[in-house]
N, C-alpha and C positions, 0 to 999 in steps of 0.2 A: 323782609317781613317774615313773622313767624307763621306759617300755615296757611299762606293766603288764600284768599277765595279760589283764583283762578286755579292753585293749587287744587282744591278740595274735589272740582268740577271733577279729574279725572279725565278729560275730555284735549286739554290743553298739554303742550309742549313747547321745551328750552329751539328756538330756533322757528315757531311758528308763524307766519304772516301774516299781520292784520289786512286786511282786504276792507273791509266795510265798517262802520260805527254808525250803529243806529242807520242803516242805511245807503252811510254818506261813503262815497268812496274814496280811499285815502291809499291807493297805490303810491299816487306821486306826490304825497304831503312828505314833511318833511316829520323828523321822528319830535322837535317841540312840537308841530302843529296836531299830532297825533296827541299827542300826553295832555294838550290842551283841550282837545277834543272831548276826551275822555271824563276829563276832569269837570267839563261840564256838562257831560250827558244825563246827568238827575240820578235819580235810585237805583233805576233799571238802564241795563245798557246791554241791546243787541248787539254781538260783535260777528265776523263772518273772518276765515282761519281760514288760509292754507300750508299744508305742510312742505314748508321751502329748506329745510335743513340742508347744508352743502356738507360733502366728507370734509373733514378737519385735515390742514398740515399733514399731521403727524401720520397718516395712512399711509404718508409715500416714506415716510422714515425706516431704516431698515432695523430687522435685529440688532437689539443690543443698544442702541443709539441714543443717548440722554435724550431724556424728556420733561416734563413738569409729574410731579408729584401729584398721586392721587390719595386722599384719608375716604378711604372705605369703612371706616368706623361711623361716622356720620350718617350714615345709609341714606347720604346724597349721590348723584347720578353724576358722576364725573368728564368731564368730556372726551376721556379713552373710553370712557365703558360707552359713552352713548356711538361712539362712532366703529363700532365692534373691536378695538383693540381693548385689551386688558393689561395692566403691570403689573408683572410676576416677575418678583426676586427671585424666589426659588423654585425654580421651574422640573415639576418629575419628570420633564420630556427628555431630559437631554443627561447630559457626564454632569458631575459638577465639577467647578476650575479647581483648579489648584488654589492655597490661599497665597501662592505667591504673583497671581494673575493678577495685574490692573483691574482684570474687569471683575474680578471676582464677584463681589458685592456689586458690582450697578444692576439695575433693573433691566428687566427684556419687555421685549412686547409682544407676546403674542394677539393674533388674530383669532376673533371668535365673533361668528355670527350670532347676533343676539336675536332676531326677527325677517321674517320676509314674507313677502306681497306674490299673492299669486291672483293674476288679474286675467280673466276667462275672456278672448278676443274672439269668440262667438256673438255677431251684430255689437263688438264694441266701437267708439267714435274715437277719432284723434281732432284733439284741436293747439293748434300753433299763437291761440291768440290768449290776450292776458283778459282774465273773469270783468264781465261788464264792460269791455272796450274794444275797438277797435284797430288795436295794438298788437304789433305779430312779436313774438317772442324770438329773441337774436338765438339759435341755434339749440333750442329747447322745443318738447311738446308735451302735451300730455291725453295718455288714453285713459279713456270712464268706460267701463264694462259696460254690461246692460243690468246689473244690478247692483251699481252705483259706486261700484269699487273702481276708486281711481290711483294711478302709479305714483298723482304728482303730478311735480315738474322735472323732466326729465332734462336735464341739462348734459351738452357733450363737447367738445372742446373748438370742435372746430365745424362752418356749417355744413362739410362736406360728409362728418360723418354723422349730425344731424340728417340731413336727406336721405342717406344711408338705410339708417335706422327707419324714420320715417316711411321709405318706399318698401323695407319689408316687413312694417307692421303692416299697414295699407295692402300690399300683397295676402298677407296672413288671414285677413280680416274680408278681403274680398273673396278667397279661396275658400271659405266657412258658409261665407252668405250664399255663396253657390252652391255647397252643399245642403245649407237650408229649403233655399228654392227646390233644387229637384228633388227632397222630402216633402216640399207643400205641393209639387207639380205632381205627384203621384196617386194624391185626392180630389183633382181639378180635371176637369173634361179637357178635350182637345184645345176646347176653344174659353179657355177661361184659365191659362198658361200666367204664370209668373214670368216677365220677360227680363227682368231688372229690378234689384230694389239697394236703398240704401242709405247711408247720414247724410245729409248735408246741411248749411246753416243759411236758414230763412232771413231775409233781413227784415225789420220789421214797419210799421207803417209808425210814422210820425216824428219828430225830430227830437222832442223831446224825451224820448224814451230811454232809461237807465242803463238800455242793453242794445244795440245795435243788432245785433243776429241773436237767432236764439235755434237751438239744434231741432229739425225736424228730421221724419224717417219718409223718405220716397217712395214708391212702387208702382209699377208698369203691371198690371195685369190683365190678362183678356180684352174688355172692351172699354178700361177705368183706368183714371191716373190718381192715386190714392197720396192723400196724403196726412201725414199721423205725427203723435208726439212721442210717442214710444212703440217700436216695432209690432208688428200683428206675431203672435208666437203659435194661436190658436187659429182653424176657420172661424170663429165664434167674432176674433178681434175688425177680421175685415171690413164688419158693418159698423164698426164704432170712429170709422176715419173720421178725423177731420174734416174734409173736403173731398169729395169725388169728382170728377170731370170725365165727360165721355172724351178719348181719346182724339177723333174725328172732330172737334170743337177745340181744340188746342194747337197751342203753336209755341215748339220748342223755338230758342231765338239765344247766340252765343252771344255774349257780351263783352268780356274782357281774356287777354290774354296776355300774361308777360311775355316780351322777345328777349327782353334784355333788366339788367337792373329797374332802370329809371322808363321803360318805354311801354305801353301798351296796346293793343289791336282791339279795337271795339267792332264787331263785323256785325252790319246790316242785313238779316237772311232774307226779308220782307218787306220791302219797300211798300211803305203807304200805309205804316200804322203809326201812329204818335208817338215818337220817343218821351216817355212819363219816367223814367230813371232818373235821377243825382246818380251819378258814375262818380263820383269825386271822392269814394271810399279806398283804401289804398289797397283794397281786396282781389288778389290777381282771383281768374278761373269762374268769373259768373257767369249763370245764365238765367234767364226766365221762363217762367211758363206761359202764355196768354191765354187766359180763358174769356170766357161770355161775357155780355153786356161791359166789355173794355177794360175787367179789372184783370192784377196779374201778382204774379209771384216771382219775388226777388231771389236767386239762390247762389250759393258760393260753397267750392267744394276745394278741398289742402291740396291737389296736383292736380297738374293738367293731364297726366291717364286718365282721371277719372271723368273730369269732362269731355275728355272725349270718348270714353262709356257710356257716359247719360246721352250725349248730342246724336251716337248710333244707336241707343237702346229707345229714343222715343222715336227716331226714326223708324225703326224695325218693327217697333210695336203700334204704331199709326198704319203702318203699312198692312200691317195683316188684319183690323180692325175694319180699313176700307175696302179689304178682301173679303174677309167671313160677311160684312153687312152688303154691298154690293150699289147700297142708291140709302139714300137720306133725303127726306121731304120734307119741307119748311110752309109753314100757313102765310102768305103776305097779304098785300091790297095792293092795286094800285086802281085810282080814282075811282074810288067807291067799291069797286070788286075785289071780290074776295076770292084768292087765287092761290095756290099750288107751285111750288118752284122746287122740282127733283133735280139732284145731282147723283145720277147713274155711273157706274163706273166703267159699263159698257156703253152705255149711250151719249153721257155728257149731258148736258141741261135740257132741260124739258119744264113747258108752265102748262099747266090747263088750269079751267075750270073746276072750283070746286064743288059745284053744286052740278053740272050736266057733266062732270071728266073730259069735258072735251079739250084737246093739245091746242094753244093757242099758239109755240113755234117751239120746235127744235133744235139745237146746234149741237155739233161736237165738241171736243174740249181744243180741240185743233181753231177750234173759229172763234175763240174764244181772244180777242186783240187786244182788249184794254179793259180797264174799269175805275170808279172814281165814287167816291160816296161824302155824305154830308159828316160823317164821324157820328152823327147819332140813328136814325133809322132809314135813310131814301141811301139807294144804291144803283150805279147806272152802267149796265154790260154791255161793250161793244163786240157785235159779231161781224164776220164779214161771211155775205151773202155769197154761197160757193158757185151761182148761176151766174149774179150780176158782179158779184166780184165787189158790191158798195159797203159800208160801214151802217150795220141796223143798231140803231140804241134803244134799250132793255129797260124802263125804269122799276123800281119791285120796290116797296116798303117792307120791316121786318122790324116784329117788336126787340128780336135780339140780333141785331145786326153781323154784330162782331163774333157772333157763334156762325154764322152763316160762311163771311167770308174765310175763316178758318177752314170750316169742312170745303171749302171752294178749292182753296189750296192744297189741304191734305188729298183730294181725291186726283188734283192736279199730277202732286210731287211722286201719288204710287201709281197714277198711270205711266208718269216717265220714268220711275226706277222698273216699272215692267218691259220698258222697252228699250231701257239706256242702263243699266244700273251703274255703269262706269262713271256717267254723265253724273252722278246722286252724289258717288264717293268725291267726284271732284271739287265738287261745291263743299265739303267740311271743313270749318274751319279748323275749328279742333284737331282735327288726326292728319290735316297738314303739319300742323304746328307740330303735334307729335313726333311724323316723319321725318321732319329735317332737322330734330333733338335727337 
């Protein structure tokens, strides 16, 4: 065609990937199913483009070497010129032959870079999977800046130096966010520290959904587990999260792990909450978050370094949370009364009255034997009585149950990394895995 539209756009490129029409995704149509697509998309047709061009052949061709003929007169874009070779007959760089030389007259190729991409890896993402699917790219990835400048797809020959490449972008990238952090930690009180922050990909709720993850930004700060759609740059951003959660009410939890190609390790950190996951994504390195009233967050991150960062950084940062706060008190009932249930991190559980304060019993976290709950608000604590040595059951109501037995736990897990912290390291899944990689 002469001058076609797509032409006209400015926008579009010889070598570009259709991704979408009108919505519909057409990675794996076939190239009739696409033109037919097209053909009957109406007047208007959204189309969604990625820039897939591969280097041409002729890249590895050396000086001198026959090639196809380019007509530069046309002020068409040839396939040497687009792939940075040029063909020059007469080249001022060099002797000229002899006319008794074979090669006299054949063409040369020189190299000439026509364009390049400079992509700022300050809080940029890397993702290994193809747009809108759940599909990992065989020995490719591609990083997106944080102002929206992407490489591509980065393709490499083989997956070893895919990984390569891969673990020292992610190196690069992690090494930046840290010096972000201790630029935002220098405006932040003692107790209101940046512990952790960073990409990962949320999975989203419902089956039907066009996109299976979609990239969120994490962070661990102070007494909040923050979570955002594009990084905080500013203090001003902090209060525009997404979602906040108090620390002390959460419960990190590993989910998957590659051992091997085809094998995965799904580890249980908490027995006795409802496993609510489909795992049946083929996404190594997830974990969750669990917050209040039973709802949670799905997440997935490109290696397993990094989850095993997150798995010690909510660690670390739960930890110092039920430090700086010291007890958390919860309003319950039971039978008619309306009662007080502290979780001290010196004293361990305590109920009174909340109308006279008076202690209705005590225990430490030591006496603390078992527990079992309805899944929606009645919960039942077994102590063992340190005089008679028998089994006392505890029953407590709570409009948010699942925020309860959380901080039960976190005040649990930093009493014993206070007095074991060998005992805390040994329980990680993740930085096992790491260890004996």
């Amino acid at each position: 065609f002469c001058n076609p539209t797509a032409e006209q756009t400015g926008m579009l490129f010889v070598g570009d990937a259709i991704i979408q029409v009108n919505g519909i995704n057409v990675e794996s149509a076939t190239h009739e199913e696409v033109v037919h697509l097209l053909r009957n998309a109406g007047d208007e047709v959204t189309i969604t483009v990625q820039y897939l061009r591969e280097a041409p052949s002729f890249l590895k061709l050396p000086l001198g070497s026959p090639g196809p003929s380019s007509d530069h007169s046309s002020g068409t874009s040839s396939p040497l010129f687009d792939s940075g070779l040029h063909l020059n007959g007469n080249s001022t760089n060099t002797a000229p032959s002899s006319p008794s030389s074979p090669i006299a007259n054949e063409p040369k190729y020189e190299k000439r870079w026509l364009d390049t991409l400079s992509v700022p890896l300050s809080m940029a993402r890397i993702s290994r999977y193809k747009t809108g699917t759940d599909k990992l790219r065989s020995n490719a990835f591609e990083v997106l800046a944080l102002d929206g400048v992407s490489t591509g797809i980065l393709q490499f020959y083989t997956a070893q130096e895919s990984a390569d490449w891969l673990r020292a972008m992610s190196t690069n990238i992690s090494d930046l966010t840290l010096q972000n952090m201790k630029m935002a930690n220098k405006c932040c009180s003692p107790s209101d520290q940046v512990i952790h922050m960073g990409w990962v990909n949320e999975r989203l709720e419902g089956a039907d959904s066009s996109q299976l993850y979609k990239f969120k930004f994490l962070a661990l700060k102070g007494s909040s587990f923050y979570i955002f759609s594009t990084p905080p740059v500013s203090t001003l951003d902090w209060v525009r999260a997404e979602k906040i959660y108090n620390l002390c009410e959460v419960l990190f939890k590993v989910h998957k792990l590659w051992l091997a190609d085809d094998w995965w390790l799904q580890a249980n950190l908490y027995l006795g909450i409802h496993q609510d996951f489909d795992l049946e994504d083929q996404r190594p390195y997830c974990f969750s978050v669990m917050v209040g009233h039973g709802k949670s967050h799905y997440f997935n991150v490109e290696l397993g370094s990094e989850l095993a960062v997150w798995e010690k950084s909510f660690q670390r940062a739960i930890f110092l949370e039920v430090q700086r706060t010291g007890s958390k008190t919860y309003m319950c009932s039971w039978q008619g009364d309306t009662l007080c249930f502290t979780v001290d991190f010196a004293l361990g559980f305590t109920c009174f009255d909340s109308k006279t304060k008076n202690v209705l019993w005590r225990f430490k976290f030591s006496q603390l034997k078992g527990s079992s709950d309805d899944g929606k608000t009645r919960v039942k604590l077994l102590f063992q009585n340190l005089d008679t040595k028998q089994i006392e059951t505890k029953e407590l109501e709570f409009q948010d149950l699942t925020a309860v037995l959380h901080c039960i736990h976190s005040f649990i897990a930093a009493k014993v990394a206070s007095v074991d912290p060998v005992f805390i390291d040994s329980q990680s899944i993740a930085r096992k895995y790491m260890y004996s990689n």
